[in-house]
KOLVEXNU-593185 format. One record per residue: residue in one letter; x negated, z negated, y negated of N, C-alpha, C in turn. Coordinates in steps of 0.2 Angstrom, whole numbers, padded with zeros to 4 digits, always signed. Example, Ala and Ser with C-alpha at 12.3 -4.5 7.8 and 13.67 -1.06 7.14 Angstrom:
2
A-0066-0039+0028-0062-0039+0022-0066-0039+0016
S-0064-0035+0011-0068-0036+0005-0064-0039+0000
// end
This chain:
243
X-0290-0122-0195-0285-0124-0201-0280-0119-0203
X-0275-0120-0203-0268-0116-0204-0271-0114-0210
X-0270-0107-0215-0269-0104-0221-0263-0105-0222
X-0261-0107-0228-0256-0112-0229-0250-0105-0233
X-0256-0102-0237-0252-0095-0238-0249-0090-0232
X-0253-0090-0227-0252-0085-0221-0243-0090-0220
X-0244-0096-0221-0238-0101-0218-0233-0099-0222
X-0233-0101-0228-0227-0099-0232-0223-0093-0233
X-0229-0084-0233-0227-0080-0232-0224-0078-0225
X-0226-0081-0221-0222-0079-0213-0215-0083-0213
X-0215-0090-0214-0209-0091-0215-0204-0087-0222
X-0208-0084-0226-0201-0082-0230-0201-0073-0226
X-0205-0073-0221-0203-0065-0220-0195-0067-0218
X-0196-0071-0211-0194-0071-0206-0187-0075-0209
X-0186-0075-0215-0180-0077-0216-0177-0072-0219
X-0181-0069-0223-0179-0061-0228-0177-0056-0222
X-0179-0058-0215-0177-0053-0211-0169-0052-0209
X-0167-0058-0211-0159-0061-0206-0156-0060-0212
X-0156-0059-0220-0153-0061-0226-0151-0055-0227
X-0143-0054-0228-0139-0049-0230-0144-0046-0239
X-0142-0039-0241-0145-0038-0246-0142-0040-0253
X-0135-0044-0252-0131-0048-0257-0134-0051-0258
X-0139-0054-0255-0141-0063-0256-0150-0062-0259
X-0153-0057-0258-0159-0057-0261-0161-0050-0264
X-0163-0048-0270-0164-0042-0271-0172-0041-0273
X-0176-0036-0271-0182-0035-0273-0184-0027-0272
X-0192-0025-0274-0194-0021-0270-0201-0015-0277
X-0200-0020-0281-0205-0015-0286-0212-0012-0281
X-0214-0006-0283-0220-0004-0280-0225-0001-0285
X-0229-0007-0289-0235-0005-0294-0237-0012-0293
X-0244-0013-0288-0247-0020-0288-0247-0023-0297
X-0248-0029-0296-0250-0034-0305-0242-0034-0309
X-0242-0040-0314-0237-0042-0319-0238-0045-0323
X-0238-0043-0327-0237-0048-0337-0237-0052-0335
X-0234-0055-0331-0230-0060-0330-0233-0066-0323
X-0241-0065-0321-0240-0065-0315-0242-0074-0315
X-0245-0075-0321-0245-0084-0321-0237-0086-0323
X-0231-0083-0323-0227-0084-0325-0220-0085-0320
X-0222-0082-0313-0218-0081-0306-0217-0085-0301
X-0215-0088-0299-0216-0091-0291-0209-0090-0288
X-0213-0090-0282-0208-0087-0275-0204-0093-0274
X-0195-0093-0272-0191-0097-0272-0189-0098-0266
X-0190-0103-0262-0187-0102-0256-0182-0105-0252
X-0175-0104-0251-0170-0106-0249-0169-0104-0241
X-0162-0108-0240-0160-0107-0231-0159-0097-0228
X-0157-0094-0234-0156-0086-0234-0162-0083-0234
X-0168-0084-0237-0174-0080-0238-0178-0085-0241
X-0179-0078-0248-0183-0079-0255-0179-0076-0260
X-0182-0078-0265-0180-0076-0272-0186-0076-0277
X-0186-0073-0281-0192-0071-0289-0188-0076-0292
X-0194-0082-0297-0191-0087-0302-0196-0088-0307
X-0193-0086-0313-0198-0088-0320-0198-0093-0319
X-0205-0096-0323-0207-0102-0327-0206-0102-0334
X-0200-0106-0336-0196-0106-0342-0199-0114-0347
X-0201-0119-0341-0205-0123-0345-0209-0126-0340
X-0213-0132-0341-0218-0134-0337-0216-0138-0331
X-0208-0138-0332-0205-0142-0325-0199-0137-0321
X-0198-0131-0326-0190-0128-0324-0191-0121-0324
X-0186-0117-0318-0188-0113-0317-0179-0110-0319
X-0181-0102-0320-0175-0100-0321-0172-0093-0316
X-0167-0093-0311-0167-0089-0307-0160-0088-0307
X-0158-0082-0302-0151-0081-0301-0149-0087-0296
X-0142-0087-0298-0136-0093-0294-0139-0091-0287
X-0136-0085-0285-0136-0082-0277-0144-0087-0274
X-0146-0088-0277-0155-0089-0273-0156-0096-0273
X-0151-0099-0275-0151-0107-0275-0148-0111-0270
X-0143-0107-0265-0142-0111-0259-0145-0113-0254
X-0145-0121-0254-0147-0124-0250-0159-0121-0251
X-0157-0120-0256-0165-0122-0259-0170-0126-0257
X-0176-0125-0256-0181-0127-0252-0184-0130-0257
X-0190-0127-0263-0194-0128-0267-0198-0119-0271
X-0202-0119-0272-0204-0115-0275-0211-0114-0274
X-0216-0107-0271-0223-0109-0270-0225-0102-0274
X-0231-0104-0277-0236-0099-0280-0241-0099-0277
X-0243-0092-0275-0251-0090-0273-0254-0084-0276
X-0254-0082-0281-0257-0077-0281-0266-0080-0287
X-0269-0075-0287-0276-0077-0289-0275-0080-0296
X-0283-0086-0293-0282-0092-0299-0278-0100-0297
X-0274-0100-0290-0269-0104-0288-0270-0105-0282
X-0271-0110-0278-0273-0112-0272-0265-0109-0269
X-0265-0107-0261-0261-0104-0258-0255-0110-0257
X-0258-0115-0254-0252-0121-0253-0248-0127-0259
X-0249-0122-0267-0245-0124-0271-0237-0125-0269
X-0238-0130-0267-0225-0128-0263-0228-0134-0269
X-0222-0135-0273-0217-0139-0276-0210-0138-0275
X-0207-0144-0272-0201-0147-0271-0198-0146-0277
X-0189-0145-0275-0184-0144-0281-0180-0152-0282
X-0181-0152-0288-0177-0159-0289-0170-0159-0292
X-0170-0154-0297-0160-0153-0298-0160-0146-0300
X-0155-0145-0298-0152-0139-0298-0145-0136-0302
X-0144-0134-0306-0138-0132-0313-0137-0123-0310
X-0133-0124-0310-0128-0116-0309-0123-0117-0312
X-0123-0110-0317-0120-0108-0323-0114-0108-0321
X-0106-0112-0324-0101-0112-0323-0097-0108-0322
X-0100-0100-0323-0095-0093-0326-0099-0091-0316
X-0102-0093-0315-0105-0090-0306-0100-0089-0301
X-0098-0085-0297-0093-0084-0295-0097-0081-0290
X-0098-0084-0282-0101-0080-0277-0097-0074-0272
X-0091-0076-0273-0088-0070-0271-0087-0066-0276
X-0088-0064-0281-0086-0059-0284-0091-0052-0283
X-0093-0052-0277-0094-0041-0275-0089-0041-0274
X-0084-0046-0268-0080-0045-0264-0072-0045-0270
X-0072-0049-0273-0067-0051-0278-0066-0045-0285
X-0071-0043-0287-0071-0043-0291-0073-0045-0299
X-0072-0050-0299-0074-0055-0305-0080-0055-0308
X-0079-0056-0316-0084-0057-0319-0089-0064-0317
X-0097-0064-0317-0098-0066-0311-0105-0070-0316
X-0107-0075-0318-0114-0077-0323-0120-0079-0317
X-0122-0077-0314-0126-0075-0309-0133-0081-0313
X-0133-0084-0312-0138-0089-0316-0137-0095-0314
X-0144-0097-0314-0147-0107-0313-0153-0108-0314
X-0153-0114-0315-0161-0115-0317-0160-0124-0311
X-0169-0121-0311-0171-0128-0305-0175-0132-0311
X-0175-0137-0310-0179-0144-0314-0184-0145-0306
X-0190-0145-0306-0195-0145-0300-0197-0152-0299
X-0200-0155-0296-0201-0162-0295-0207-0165-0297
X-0210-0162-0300-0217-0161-0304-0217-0155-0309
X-0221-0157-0314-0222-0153-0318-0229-0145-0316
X-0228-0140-0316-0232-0135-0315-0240-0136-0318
X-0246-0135-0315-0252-0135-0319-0251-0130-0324
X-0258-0134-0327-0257-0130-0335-0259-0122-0334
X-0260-0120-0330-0262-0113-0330-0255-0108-0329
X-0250-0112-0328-0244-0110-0328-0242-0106-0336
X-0240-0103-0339-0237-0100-0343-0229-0098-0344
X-0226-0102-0346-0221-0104-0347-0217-0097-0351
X-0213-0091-0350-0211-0084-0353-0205-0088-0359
X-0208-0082-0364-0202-0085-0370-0197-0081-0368
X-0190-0083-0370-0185-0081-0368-0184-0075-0376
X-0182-0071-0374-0178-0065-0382-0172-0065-0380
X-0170-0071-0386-0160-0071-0383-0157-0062-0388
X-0162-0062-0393-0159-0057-0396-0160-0049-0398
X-0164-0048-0389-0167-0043-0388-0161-0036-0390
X-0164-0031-0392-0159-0025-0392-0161-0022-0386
X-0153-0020-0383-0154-0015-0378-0150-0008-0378
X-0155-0002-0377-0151+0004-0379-0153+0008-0373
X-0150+0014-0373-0150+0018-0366-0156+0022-0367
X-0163+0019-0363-0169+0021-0362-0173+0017-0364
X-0172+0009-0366-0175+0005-0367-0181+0004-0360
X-0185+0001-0362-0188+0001-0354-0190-0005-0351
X-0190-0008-0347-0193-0013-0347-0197-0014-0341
X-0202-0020-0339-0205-0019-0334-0203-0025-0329
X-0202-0025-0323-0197-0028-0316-0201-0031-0314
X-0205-0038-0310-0206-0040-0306-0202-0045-0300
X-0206-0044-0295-0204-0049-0289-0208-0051-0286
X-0206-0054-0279-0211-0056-0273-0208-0050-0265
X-0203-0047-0268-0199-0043-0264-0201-0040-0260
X-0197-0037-0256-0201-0032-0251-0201-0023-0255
X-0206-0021-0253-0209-0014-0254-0206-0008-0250
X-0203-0010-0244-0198-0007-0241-0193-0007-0237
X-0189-0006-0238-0182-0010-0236-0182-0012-0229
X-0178-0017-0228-0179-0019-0220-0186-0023-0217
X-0192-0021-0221-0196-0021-0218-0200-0028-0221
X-0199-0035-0217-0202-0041-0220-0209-0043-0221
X-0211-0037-0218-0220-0038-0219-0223-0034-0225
X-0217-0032-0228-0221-0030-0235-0218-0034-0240
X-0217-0040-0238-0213-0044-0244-0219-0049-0247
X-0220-0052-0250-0224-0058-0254-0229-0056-0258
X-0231-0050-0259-0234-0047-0264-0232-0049-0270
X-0233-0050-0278-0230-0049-0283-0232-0043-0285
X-0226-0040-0286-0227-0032-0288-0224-0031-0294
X-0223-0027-0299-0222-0024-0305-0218-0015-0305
X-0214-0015-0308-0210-0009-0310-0210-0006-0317
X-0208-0001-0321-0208+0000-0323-0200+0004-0324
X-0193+0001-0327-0189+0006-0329-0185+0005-0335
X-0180+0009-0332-0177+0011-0341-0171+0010-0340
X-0165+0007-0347-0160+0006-0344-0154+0012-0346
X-0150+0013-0341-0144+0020-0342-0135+0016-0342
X-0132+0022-0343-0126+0019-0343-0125+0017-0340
X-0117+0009-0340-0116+0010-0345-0121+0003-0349
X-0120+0002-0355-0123+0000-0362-0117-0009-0359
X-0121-0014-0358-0113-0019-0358-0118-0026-0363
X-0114-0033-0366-0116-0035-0366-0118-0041-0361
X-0116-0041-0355-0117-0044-0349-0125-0041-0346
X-0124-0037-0344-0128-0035-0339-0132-0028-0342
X-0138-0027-0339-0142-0023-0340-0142-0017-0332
X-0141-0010-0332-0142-0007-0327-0148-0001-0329
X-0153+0000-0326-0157+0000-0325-0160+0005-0319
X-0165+0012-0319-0168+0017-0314-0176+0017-0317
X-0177+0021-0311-0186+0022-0312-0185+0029-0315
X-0188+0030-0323-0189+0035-0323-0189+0042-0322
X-0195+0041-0317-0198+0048-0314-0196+0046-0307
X-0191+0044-0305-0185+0045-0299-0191+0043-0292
X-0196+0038-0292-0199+0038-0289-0198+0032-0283
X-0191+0030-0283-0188+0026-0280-0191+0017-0279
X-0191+0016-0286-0193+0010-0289-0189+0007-0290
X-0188+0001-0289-0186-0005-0295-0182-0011-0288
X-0177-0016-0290-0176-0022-0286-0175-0020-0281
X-0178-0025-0276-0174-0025-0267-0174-0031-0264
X-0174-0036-0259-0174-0040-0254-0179-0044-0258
X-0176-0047-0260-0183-0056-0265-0187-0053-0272
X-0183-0049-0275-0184-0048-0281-0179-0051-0287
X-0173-0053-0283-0166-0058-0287-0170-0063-0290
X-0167-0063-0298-0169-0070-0302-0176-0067-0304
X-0180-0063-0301-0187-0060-0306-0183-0057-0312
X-0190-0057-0319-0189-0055-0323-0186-0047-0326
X-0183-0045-0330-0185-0041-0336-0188-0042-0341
X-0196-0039-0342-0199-0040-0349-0199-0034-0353
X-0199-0036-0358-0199-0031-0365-0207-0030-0365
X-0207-0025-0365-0214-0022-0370-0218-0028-0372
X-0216-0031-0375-0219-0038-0380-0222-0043-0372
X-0217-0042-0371-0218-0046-0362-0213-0053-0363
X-0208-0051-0366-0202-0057-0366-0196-0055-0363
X-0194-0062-0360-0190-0062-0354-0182-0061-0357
X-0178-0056-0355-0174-0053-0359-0168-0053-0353
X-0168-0052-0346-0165-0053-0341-0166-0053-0335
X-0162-0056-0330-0167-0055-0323-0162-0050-0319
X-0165-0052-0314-0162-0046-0307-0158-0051-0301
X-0153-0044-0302-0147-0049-0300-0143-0045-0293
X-0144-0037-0295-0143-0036-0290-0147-0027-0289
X-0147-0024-0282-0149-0018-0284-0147-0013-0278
X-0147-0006-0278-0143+0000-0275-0149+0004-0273
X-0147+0006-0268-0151+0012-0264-0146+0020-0265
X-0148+0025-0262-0147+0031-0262-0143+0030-0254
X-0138+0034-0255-0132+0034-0247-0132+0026-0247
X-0133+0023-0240-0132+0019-0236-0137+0013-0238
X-0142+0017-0242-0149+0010-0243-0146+0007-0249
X-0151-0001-0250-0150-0005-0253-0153-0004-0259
X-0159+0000-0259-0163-0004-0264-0167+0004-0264
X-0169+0004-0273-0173+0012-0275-0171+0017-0279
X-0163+0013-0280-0161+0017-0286-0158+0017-0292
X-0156+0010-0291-0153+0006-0298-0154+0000-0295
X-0155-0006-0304-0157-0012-0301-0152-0017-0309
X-0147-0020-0306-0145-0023-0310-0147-0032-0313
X-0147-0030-0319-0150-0035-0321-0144-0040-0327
X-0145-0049-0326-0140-0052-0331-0143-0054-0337
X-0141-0051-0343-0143-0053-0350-0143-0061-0349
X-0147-0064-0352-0151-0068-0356-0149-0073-0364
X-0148-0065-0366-0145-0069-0373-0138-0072-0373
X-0132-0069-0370-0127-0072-0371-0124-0080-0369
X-0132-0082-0364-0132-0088-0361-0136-0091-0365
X-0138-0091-0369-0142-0095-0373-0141-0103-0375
X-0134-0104-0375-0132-0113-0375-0133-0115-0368
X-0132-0111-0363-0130-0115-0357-0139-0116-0355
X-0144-0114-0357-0150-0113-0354-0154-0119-0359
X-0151-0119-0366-0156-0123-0369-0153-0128-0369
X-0146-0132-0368-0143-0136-0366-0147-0139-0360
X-0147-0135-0356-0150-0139-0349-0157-0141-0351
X-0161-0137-0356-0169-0136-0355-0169-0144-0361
X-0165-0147-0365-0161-0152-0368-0162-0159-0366
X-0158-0158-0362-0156-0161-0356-0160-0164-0352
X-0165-0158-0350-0169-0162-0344-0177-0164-0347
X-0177-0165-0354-0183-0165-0357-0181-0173-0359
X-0177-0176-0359-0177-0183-0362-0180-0189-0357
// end
């Protein structure tokens, strides 16, 4: 009998392998997450992607990670490995602009999936903090399903956790964000669309995009899109698909 998790993590290695670093970002390296009843792996035609569970049918993740989207699976402990749940509709934020590295443009890097069934109840649904304060050193903790070393797709589908802090500059759009103690932490390859949590453990922003040192992608800042300034277009939708 095939292990159905062995399946779905080889299929998202082997896509994560061919997916430019524009299109998925991950890489935290501190096993366990606040949040770990709260995560499922997203998997589209490009790789994976990290996606909250914002309610018991809808997930919340970056635009980028929604092309030509697959569905959504969880496996970590507590959760049978061949949990796939299919996507049933798909919302990308108006202001999304997929060329804008190239362009320049302001760019709302955000969607949310409506799933095709409702999640089990052991799922945990993260509250959102549209009105978190964010100052230079805030900290916050990161997760994904990402990979642990850049390039490298056999360290990807772990849920892993981060710890960092955010630095210059202060915007109300985005969050920019290092590890600390420079220990080459934070988003890489299938960490886009995972959380920012506050201390309290509420979802304040996700990851959207992240930088390596020289030529690398991923290890030394991880940019992430505030939350709060979206708060019509997210509870409009969550509105919307509750009737």
């Amino acid at each position: 009998m095939i292990d159905m998790r062995q399946k779905f993590t080889a299929f998202a290695f082997a896509l994560s392998l061919g997916c430019a670093p524009a299109h998925a970002i991950t890489g935290p390296a501190q096993e366990g997450s606040p949040a770990q009843s709260s995560l499922l792996m997203l998997l589209n035609e490009r790789g994976f992607c990290t996606a909250n569970v914002i309610a018991q049918d809808v997930l919340l993740t970056a635009a980028h990670c929604v092309h030509k989207i697959k569905g959504a699976v969880a496996y970590w402990p507590g959760l049978k490995p061949e949990a796939f749940v299919p996507a049933k509709d798909i919302l990308i934020h108006p202001g999304y602009r997929p060329d804008a590295p190239k362009t320049r443009e302001r760019s709302i890097d955000l969607a949310l999936v409506r799933l095709d069934r409702a999640l089990p109840a052991n799922f945990t649904p993260l509250t959102i903090d549209y009105d978190a304060r964010v100052e230079l050193g805030t900290p916050f903790i990161i997760s994904g399903f990402g990979l642990r070393q850049e390039k490298d797709g056999k360290t990807a589908g772990t849920l892993m956790s981060a710890t960092l802090v955010t630095r210059e500059p202060l915007s109300k759009l985005l969050i920019w964000a290092k590890d600390p103690q420079a220990r080459g932490r934070g988003g890489c390859t299938g960490d886009s669309g995972g959380p920012f949590l506050s201390q309290e453990s509420k979802l304040v922003a996700i990851t959207v995009w992240s930088a390596g040192v020289g030529d690398k992608a991923c290890g030394d800042l991880t940019q992430a899109l505030r939350l709060g300034p979206e708060r019509a277009f997210i509870e409009k939708a969550l509105a919307n698909w509750s009737r």
